[in-house]
C-alpha positions as CSV (number, residue, x, y, z in Angstrom):
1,X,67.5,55.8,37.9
2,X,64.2,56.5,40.2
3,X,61.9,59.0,38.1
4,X,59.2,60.5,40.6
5,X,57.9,62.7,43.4
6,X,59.5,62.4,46.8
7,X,58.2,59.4,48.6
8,X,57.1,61.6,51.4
9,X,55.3,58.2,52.8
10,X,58.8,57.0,54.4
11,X,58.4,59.2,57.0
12,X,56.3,57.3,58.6
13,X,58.6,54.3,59.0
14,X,59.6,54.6,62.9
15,X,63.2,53.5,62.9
16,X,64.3,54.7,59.8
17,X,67.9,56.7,60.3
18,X,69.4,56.5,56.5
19,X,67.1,57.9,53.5
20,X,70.0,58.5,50.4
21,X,67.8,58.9,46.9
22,X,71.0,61.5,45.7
23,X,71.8,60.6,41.7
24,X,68.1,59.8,40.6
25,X,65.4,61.3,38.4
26,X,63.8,62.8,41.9
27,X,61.3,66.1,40.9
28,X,59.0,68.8,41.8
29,X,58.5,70.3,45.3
30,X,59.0,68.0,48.8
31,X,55.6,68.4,50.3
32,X,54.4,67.1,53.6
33,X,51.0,66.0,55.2
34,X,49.9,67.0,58.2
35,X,48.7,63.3,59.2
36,X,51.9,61.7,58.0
37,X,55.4,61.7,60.1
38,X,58.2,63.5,59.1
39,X,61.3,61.1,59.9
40,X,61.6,61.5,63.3
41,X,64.5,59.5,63.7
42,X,66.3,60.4,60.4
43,X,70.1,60.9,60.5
44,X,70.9,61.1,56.9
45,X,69.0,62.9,54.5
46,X,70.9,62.7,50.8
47,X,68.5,64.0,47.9
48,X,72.1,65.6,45.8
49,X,72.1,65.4,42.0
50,X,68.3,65.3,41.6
51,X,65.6,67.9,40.0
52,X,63.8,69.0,43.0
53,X,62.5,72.4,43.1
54,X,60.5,74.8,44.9
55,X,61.6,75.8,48.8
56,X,63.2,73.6,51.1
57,X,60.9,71.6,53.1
58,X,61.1,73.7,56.3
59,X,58.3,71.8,58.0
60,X,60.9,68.5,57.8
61,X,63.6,70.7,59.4
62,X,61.3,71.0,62.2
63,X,60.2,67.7,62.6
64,X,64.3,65.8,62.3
65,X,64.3,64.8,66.0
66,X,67.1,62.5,65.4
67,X,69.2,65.3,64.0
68,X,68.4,67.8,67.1
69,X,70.3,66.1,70.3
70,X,73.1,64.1,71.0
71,X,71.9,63.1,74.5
72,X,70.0,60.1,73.7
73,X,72.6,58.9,71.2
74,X,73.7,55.9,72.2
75,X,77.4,55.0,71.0
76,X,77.6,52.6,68.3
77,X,76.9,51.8,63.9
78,X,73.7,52.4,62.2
79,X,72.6,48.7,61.7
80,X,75.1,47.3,63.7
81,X,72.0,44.9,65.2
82,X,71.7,43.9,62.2
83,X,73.5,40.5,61.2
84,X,72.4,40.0,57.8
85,X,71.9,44.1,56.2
86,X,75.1,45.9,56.6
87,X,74.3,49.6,56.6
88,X,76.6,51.5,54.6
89,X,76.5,54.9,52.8
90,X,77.9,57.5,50.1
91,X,78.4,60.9,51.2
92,X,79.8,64.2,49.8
93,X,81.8,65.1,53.4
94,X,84.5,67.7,53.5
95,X,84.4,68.2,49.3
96,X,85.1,64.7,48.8
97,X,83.0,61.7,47.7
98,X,83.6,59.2,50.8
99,X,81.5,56.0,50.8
100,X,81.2,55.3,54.9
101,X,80.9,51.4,55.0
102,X,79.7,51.8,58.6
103,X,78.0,54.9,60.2
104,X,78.5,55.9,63.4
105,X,75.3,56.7,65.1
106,X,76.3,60.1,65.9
107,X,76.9,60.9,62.6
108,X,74.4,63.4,60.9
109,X,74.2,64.9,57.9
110,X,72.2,66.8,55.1
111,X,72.9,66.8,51.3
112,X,70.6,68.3,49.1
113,X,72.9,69.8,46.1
114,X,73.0,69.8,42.8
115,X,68.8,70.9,42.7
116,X,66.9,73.3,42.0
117,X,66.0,74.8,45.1
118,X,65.0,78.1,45.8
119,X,63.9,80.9,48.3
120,X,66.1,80.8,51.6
121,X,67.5,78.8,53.8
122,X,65.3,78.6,56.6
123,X,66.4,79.8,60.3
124,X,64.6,76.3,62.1
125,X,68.1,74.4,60.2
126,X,69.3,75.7,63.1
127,X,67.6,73.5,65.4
128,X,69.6,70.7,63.8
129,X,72.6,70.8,66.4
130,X,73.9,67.6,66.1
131,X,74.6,68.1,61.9
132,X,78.0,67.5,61.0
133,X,77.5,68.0,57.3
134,X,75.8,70.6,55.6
135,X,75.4,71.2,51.7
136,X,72.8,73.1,50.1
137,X,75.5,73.8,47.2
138,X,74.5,74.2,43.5
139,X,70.6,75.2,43.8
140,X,69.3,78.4,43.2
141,X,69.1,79.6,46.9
142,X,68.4,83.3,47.6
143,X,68.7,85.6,50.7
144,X,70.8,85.6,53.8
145,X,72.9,83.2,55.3
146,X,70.6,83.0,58.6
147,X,72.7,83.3,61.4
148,X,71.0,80.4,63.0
149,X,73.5,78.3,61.9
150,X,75.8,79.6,64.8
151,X,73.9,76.9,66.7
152,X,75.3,73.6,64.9
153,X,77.9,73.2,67.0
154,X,79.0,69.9,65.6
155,X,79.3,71.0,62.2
156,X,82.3,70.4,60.1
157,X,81.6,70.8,56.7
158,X,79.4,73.8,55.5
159,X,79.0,74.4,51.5
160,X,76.4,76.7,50.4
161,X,78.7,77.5,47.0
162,X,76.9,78.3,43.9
163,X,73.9,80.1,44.9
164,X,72.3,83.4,45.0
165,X,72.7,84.5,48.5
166,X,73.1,87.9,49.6
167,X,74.4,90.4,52.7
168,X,77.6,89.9,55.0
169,X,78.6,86.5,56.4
170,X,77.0,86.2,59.8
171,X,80.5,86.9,62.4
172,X,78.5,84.2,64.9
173,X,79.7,81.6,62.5
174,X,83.0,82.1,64.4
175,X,82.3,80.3,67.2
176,X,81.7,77.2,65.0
177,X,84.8,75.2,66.5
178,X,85.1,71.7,64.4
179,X,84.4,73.7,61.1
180,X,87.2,72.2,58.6
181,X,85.6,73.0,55.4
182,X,83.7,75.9,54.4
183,X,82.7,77.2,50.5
184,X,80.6,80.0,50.5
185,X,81.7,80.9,46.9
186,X,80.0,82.0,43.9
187,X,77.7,83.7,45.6
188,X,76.7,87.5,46.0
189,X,77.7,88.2,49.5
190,X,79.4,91.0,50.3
191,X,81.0,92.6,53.3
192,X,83.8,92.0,55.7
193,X,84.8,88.5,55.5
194,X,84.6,87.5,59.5
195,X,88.0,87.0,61.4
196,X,88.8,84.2,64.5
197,X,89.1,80.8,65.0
198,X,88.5,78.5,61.8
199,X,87.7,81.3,59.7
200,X,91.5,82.0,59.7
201,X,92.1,78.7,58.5
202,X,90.0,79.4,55.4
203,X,91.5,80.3,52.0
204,X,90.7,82.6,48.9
205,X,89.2,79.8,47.5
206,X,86.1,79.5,49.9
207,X,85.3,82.8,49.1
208,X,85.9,83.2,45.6
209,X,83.1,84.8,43.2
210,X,82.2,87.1,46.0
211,X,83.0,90.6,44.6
212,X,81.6,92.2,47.6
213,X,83.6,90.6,50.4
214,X,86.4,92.0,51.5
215,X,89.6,91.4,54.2
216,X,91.7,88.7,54.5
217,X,92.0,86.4,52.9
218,X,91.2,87.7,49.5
219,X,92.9,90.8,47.9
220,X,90.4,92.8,48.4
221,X,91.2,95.4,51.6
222,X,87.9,96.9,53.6
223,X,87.9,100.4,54.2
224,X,90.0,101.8,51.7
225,X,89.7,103.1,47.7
226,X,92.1,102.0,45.7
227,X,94.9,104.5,44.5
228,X,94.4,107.0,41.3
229,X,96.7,105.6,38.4
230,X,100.1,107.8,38.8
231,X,100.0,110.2,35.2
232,X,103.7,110.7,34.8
233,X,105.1,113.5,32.4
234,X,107.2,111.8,30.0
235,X,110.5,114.7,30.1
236,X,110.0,113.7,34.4
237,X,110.4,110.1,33.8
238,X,113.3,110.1,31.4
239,X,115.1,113.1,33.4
240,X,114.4,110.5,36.5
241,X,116.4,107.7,34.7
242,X,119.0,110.7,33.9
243,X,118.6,110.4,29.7
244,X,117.8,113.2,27.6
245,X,117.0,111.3,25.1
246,X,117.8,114.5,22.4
247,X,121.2,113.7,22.7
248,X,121.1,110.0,22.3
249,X,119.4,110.3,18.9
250,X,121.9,113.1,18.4
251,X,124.7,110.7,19.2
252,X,122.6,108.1,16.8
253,X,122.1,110.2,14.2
254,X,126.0,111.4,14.0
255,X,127.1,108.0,14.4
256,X,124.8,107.5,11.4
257,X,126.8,109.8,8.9
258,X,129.8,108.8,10.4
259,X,129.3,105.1,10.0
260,X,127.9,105.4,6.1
261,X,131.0,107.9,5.4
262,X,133.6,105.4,7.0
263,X,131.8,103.1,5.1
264,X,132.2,104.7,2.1
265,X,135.5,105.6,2.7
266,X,136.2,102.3,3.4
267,X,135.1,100.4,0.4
268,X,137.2,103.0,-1.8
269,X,140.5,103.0,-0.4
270,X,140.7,99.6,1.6
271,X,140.3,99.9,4.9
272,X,142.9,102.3,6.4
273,X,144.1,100.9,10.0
274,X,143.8,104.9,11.0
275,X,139.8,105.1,10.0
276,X,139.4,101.2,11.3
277,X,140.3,102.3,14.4
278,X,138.7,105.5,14.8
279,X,135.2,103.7,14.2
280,X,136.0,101.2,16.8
281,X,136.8,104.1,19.3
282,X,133.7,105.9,18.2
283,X,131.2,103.0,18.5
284,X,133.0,101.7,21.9
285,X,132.0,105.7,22.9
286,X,128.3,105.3,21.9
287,X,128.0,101.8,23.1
288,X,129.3,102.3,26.7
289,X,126.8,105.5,26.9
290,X,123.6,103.4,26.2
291,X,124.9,101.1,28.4
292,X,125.5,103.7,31.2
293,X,121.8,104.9,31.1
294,X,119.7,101.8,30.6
């Protein structure tokens, strides 16, 4: 467990494609010099499950040349030249923990959950077209979603859950074609929830914690206030159901008396067949009534 500042001095290393520091002791703000590099070449930037803070080092966003075009990508594994260091990696892709024992070198991807991040997500993360994964998730992240991310054509994994982010869900996020995954939940967005392509393939749960947001597909319909609770008058509702019920604690009350005097009656003289079966008639005569009416 690494306890320190980030070691903004690996930047300058000129072939450097993998930096993953995630799970460590890793604090305070990322900061950059201006006579330093800022991992031009970087394909995999993994701080997660550290105690950063401040913004998000927009001036790196700016600077991840590796991460911003697919035309110079040449097909192959990260390391694969090298014979005696085999290049491998764990990632967070998709909502699961994956470890990739090779990496494809047009594989890109940014995790920096689980910090302490704040302020907003910066529009220039749009320049990094080639991303595939995407996770700012579990920070304390403020602001809009910037629509921006409409550029990252690539993408296929987008978790921004557990934040503070405000205002609608951009609709350009639509046109993001190979999105499989997306959790934009426990947030404070609010809105219409935007319709087409992958976002139809989205459930409740990528949404969830949103009060605001609206349309499919959680309950919540756009548009529309929700119905006054019906008051019923209570004579309506039992004359609905056809039971006055005066008359069935009339019934009850007779076959009350009745029952204690047969009782009586009963006790003292032995059962007569005649009164025995006069009960039985009577309470068949109350029963089937209750019956009829429930």
């Amino acid at each position: 467990k690494i306890n320190d500042i980030f070691p903004h001095w690996l930047g300058n290393l000129p072939r450097l494609q993998v930096l993953a520091l995630r799970s460590n002791y890793f604090h305070s703000q990322i900061t950059h010099f201006e006579n330093e590099s800022h991992f031009s070449t970087l394909r995999i930037l993994d701080l997660s499950h550290n105690k950063f803070s401040g913004f998000l080092p927009t001036t790196y966003f700016t600077s991840f040349q590796g991460m911003m075009s697919l035309a110079d990508v040449q097909m192959g594994y990260i390391g694969a030249e090298d014979t005696y260091y085999r290049v491998s990696v764990a990632v967070t892709m998709k909502g699961v923990d994956i470890e990739l024992e090779k990496i494809l070198t047009v594989f890109a991807a940014i995790d920096m959950s689980s910090n302490k991040f704040e302020g907003t997500i910066p529009e220039t993360v749009g320049n990094l077209i080639s991303l595939q994964v995407l996770n700012f998730s579990h920070n304390h992240l403020a602001g809009h979603i910037p629509s921006s991310l409409r550029n990252l054509e690539a993408l296929e994994s987008l978790d921004l859950s557990c934040n503070k982010l405000v205002g609608e869900i951009p609709s350009e996020l639509t046109g993001l074609n190979f999105l499989e995954v997306l959790n934009l939940s426990e947030n404070q967005l609010v809105g219409l929830i935007p319709q087409g392509k992958q976002f139809n393939t989205f459930l409740n749960n990528s949404y969830a914690g949103n009060i605001g947001l609206c349309g499919f597909p959680v309950s919540k319909s756009c548009g529309r206030s929700e119905p006054p609770p019906a008051i019923f008058d209570e004579e309506e509702v039992d004359s609905a159901f056809g039971l006055d019920w005066k008359f069935v604690m009339m019934d009850y009350g007779c076959g009350m008396v009745f029952g204690f005097s047969a009782g009586y009656i009963m006790m003292t003289i032995r059962k007569p067949k005649w009164l025995v079966g006069m009960v039985q008639r009577v309470g068949n005569k109350i029963l089937k009534r209750f019956k009829k009416y429930r």
